[in-house]
C-alpha positions in Angstrom: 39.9 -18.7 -24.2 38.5 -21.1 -26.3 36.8 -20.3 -29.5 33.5 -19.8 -28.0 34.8 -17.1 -25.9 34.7 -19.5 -22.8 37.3 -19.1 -20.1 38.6 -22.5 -19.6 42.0 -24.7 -18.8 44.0 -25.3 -16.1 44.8 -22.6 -13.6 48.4 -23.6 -11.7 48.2 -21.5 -8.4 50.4 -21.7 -5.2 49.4 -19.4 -2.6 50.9 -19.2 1.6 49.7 -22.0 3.5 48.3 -18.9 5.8 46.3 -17.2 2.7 45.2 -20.7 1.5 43.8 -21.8 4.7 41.6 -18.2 6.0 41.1 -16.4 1.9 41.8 -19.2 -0.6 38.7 -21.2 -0.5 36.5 -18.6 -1.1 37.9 -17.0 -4.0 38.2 -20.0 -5.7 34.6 -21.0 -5.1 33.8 -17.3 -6.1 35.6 -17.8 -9.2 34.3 -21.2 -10.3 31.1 -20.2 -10.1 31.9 -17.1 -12.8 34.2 -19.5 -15.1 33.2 -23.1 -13.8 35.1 -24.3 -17.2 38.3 -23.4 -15.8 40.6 -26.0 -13.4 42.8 -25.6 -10.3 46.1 -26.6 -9.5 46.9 -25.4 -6.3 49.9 -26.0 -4.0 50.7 -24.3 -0.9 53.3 -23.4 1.2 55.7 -21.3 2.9 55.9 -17.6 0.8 60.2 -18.9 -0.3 58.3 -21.9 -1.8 55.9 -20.2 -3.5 58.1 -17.8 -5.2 60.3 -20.7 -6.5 57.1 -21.9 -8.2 56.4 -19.0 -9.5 59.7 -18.2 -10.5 60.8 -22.0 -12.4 57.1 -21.3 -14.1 55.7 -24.0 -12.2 53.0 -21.9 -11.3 50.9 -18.9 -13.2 49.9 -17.7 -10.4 51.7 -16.8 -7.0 50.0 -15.4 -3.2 53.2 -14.8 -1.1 53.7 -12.3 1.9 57.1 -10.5 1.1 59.2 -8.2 -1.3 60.5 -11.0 -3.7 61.7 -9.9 -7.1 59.7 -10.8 -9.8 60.4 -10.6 -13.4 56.7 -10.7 -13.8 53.9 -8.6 -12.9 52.9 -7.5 -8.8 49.6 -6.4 -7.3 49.7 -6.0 -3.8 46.5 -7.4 -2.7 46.8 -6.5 0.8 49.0 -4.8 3.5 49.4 -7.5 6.9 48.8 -6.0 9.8 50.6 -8.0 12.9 48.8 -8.1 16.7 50.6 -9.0 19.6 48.1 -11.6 21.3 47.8 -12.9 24.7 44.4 -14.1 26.5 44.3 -11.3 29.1 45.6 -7.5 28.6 48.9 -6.9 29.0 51.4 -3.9 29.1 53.4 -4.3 26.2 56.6 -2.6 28.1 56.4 -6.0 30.2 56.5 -8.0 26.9 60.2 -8.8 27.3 59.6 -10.6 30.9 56.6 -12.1 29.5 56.2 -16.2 28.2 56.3 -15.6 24.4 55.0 -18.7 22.4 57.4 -19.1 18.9 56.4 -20.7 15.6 57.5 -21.4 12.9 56.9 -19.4 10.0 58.2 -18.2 6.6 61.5 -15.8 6.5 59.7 -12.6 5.9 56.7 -12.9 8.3 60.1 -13.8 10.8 61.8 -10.2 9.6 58.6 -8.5 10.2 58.3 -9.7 14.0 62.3 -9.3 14.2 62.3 -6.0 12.5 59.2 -5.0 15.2 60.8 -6.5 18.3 64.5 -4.8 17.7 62.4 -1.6 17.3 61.0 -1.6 20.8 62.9 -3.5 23.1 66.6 -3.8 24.2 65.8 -7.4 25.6 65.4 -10.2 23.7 62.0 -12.3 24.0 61.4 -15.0 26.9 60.3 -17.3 24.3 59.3 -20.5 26.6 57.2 -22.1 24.0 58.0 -23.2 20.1 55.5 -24.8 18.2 55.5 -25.7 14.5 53.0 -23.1 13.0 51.0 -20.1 14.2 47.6 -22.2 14.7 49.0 -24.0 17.5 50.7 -21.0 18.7 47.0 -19.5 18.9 45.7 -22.2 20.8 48.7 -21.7 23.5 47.7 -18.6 23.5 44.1 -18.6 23.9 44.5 -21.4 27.2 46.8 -18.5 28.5 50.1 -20.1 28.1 51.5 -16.8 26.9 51.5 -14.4 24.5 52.6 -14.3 20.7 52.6 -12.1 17.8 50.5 -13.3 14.7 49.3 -12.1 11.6 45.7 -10.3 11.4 44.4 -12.7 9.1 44.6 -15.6 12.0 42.6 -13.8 14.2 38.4 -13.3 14.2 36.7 -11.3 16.4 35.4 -14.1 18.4 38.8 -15.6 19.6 38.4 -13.4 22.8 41.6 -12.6 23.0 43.2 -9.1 23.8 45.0 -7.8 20.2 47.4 -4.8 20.2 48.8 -3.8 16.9 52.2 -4.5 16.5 
Protein backbone atom coordinates (compact mmCIF):
# COMPACT_ATOMS: atom_id res chain seq x y z
CA UNK A 1 0.00 0.00 0.00
CA UNK A 2 1.04 3.19 -0.80
CA UNK A 3 0.69 6.17 1.44
CA UNK A 4 -2.66 7.08 0.19
CA UNK A 5 -3.92 3.75 1.26
CA UNK A 6 -3.98 2.67 -2.52
CA UNK A 7 -3.30 -1.04 -3.33
CA UNK A 8 -0.74 -0.90 -5.98
CA UNK A 9 2.58 -2.71 -7.42
CA UNK A 10 3.39 -5.57 -9.09
CA UNK A 11 1.52 -8.78 -8.45
CA UNK A 12 4.02 -11.97 -9.60
CA UNK A 13 1.42 -14.91 -10.09
CA UNK A 14 1.95 -18.37 -11.73
CA UNK A 15 -1.05 -20.38 -11.84
CA UNK A 16 -1.75 -24.23 -13.94
CA UNK A 17 -1.92 -23.72 -17.54
CA UNK A 18 -5.52 -25.58 -16.88
CA UNK A 19 -6.62 -22.93 -14.07
CA UNK A 20 -5.16 -20.06 -16.20
CA UNK A 21 -6.91 -20.95 -19.25
CA UNK A 22 -11.01 -21.78 -17.74
CA UNK A 23 -10.71 -19.39 -14.01
CA UNK A 24 -7.68 -17.03 -14.41
CA UNK A 25 -9.02 -14.49 -16.67
CA UNK A 26 -11.78 -13.56 -14.77
CA UNK A 27 -10.39 -13.06 -11.50
CA UNK A 28 -7.88 -11.03 -12.61
CA UNK A 29 -10.31 -8.82 -14.53
CA UNK A 30 -12.52 -9.06 -11.27
CA UNK A 31 -9.62 -7.88 -9.37
CA UNK A 32 -8.37 -5.03 -11.54
CA UNK A 33 -11.42 -3.51 -11.63
CA UNK A 34 -11.38 -3.37 -7.42
CA UNK A 35 -7.49 -2.35 -7.35
CA UNK A 36 -6.85 -1.17 -11.08
CA UNK A 37 -3.41 0.33 -9.49
CA UNK A 38 -2.03 -2.86 -9.04
CA UNK A 39 0.10 -4.97 -12.03
CA UNK A 40 0.27 -8.68 -13.18
CA UNK A 41 3.02 -10.88 -13.77
CA UNK A 42 1.66 -13.98 -14.59
CA UNK A 43 3.30 -17.25 -15.92
CA UNK A 44 1.78 -20.44 -16.30
CA UNK A 45 2.47 -23.90 -16.43
CA UNK A 46 2.51 -27.40 -15.39
CA UNK A 47 1.59 -27.45 -11.21
CA UNK A 48 5.87 -28.94 -10.63
CA UNK A 49 6.66 -25.58 -12.39
CA UNK A 50 4.61 -23.57 -10.55
CA UNK A 51 5.69 -24.65 -7.27
CA UNK A 52 9.39 -24.04 -8.14
CA UNK A 53 8.30 -20.44 -8.75
CA UNK A 54 6.81 -20.19 -5.85
CA UNK A 55 9.19 -21.89 -4.01
CA UNK A 56 12.81 -19.84 -5.47
CA UNK A 57 10.37 -16.64 -4.64
CA UNK A 58 9.92 -16.08 -8.14
CA UNK A 59 6.42 -15.78 -7.67
CA UNK A 60 4.05 -14.36 -4.61
CA UNK A 61 1.56 -15.99 -5.63
CA UNK A 62 1.09 -19.81 -6.61
CA UNK A 63 -2.41 -21.86 -8.27
CA UNK A 64 -1.17 -25.53 -8.46
CA UNK A 65 -3.32 -28.83 -8.24
CA UNK A 66 -1.39 -31.12 -5.70
CA UNK A 67 -0.05 -31.69 -2.07
CA UNK A 68 3.30 -29.79 -2.46
CA UNK A 69 4.98 -28.66 0.72
CA UNK A 70 5.06 -25.18 1.32
CA UNK A 71 6.91 -23.25 3.81
CA UNK A 72 4.36 -20.58 3.19
CA UNK A 73 0.84 -20.29 3.64
CA UNK A 74 -2.18 -22.87 1.82
CA UNK A 75 -5.84 -22.28 1.02
CA UNK A 76 -7.37 -24.88 -0.80
CA UNK A 77 -9.46 -23.05 -3.19
CA UNK A 78 -11.12 -25.98 -4.58
CA UNK A 79 -11.44 -29.83 -4.53
CA UNK A 80 -11.11 -31.32 -8.56
CA UNK A 81 -13.50 -33.53 -9.41
CA UNK A 82 -12.32 -36.00 -12.38
CA UNK A 83 -15.10 -37.43 -15.14
CA UNK A 84 -14.48 -40.19 -17.22
CA UNK A 85 -15.65 -38.83 -20.78
CA UNK A 86 -16.53 -40.45 -23.98
CA UNK A 87 -19.22 -39.06 -26.73
CA UNK A 88 -21.79 -41.88 -26.15
CA UNK A 89 -22.60 -43.80 -22.73
CA UNK A 90 -20.60 -46.32 -21.82
CA UNK A 91 -20.33 -49.09 -19.07
CA UNK A 92 -17.44 -48.18 -17.19
CA UNK A 93 -16.76 -52.20 -16.40
CA UNK A 94 -15.90 -52.19 -20.24
CA UNK A 95 -13.44 -49.23 -19.81
CA UNK A 96 -10.44 -51.51 -19.92
CA UNK A 97 -11.35 -52.95 -23.64
CA UNK A 98 -12.29 -49.48 -24.52
CA UNK A 99 -9.93 -46.77 -26.91
CA UNK A 100 -8.70 -44.55 -24.07
CA UNK A 101 -7.21 -41.19 -25.47
CA UNK A 102 -3.80 -40.13 -23.20
CA UNK A 103 -2.37 -36.64 -22.53
CA UNK A 104 -0.05 -35.24 -21.19
CA UNK A 105 -0.51 -33.68 -18.00
CA UNK A 106 1.25 -32.65 -14.77
CA UNK A 107 2.52 -35.47 -12.19
CA UNK A 108 -0.24 -35.18 -9.74
CA UNK A 109 -3.25 -34.83 -12.06
CA UNK A 110 -1.34 -38.35 -13.58
CA UNK A 111 -1.39 -39.91 -9.77
CA UNK A 112 -5.00 -39.02 -9.45
CA UNK A 113 -6.05 -40.96 -12.75
CA UNK A 114 -3.36 -43.67 -11.81
CA UNK A 115 -4.39 -43.89 -8.24
CA UNK A 116 -8.39 -44.10 -9.77
CA UNK A 117 -7.62 -46.62 -12.48
CA UNK A 118 -5.51 -49.22 -10.06
CA UNK A 119 -8.57 -48.85 -7.79
CA UNK A 120 -11.05 -50.35 -10.25
CA UNK A 121 -9.51 -52.33 -12.70
CA UNK A 122 -6.97 -55.34 -12.81
CA UNK A 123 -6.29 -54.43 -16.59
CA UNK A 124 -4.29 -51.78 -17.66
CA UNK A 125 -5.90 -49.08 -20.12
CA UNK A 126 -6.11 -49.62 -24.11
CA UNK A 127 -4.69 -46.33 -24.50
CA UNK A 128 -4.70 -46.11 -28.54
CA UNK A 129 -4.36 -42.37 -28.55
CA UNK A 130 -1.65 -39.78 -26.93
CA UNK A 131 -1.94 -36.31 -27.50
CA UNK A 132 0.01 -33.45 -25.90
CA UNK A 133 -2.65 -31.86 -23.45
CA UNK A 134 -6.23 -32.53 -22.33
CA UNK A 135 -7.88 -29.98 -24.92
CA UNK A 136 -7.04 -32.07 -27.74
CA UNK A 137 -7.72 -35.04 -25.86
CA UNK A 138 -11.41 -33.41 -25.58
CA UNK A 139 -11.73 -32.92 -29.10
CA UNK A 140 -10.81 -36.78 -29.75
CA UNK A 141 -13.21 -37.36 -27.61
CA UNK A 142 -16.01 -35.43 -28.62
CA UNK A 143 -15.57 -36.79 -32.66
CA UNK A 144 -15.90 -40.27 -30.73
CA UNK A 145 -12.43 -41.52 -31.03
CA UNK A 146 -12.65 -42.81 -27.51
CA UNK A 147 -12.92 -42.07 -24.21
CA UNK A 148 -10.62 -40.21 -21.59
CA UNK A 149 -10.66 -39.03 -18.08
CA UNK A 150 -10.34 -35.12 -17.61
CA UNK A 151 -10.61 -32.80 -15.02
CA UNK A 152 -14.20 -31.07 -14.21
CA UNK A 153 -12.97 -27.76 -14.96
CA UNK A 154 -12.53 -28.73 -18.85
CA UNK A 155 -15.78 -29.72 -19.28
CA UNK A 156 -19.23 -27.30 -19.72
CA UNK A 157 -22.41 -28.44 -19.91
CA UNK A 158 -22.75 -27.95 -23.51
CA UNK A 159 -19.88 -30.24 -24.76
CA UNK A 160 -22.65 -33.03 -25.07
CA UNK A 161 -20.69 -35.51 -23.96
CA UNK A 162 -21.64 -38.43 -21.46
CA UNK A 163 -19.52 -37.56 -17.91
CA UNK A 164 -19.35 -40.16 -15.08
CA UNK A 165 -17.49 -39.17 -12.05
CA UNK A 166 -14.36 -40.83 -11.67
Amino acid sequence: MSQENTVQGILRLSASSIFSRYQLPKILSEFSQKYPAVEFDVNTGWSEEVFKSVHNDYSQVGILRGDYSFSSEKIRLMKEKIYVVSKHPIDITDLPHLPRIYYNTDTSLNKLIDDWWIGKFIEPPSITINVDNMETSKEFVQNGLGFSILPGILLRDDDKLSKYHA
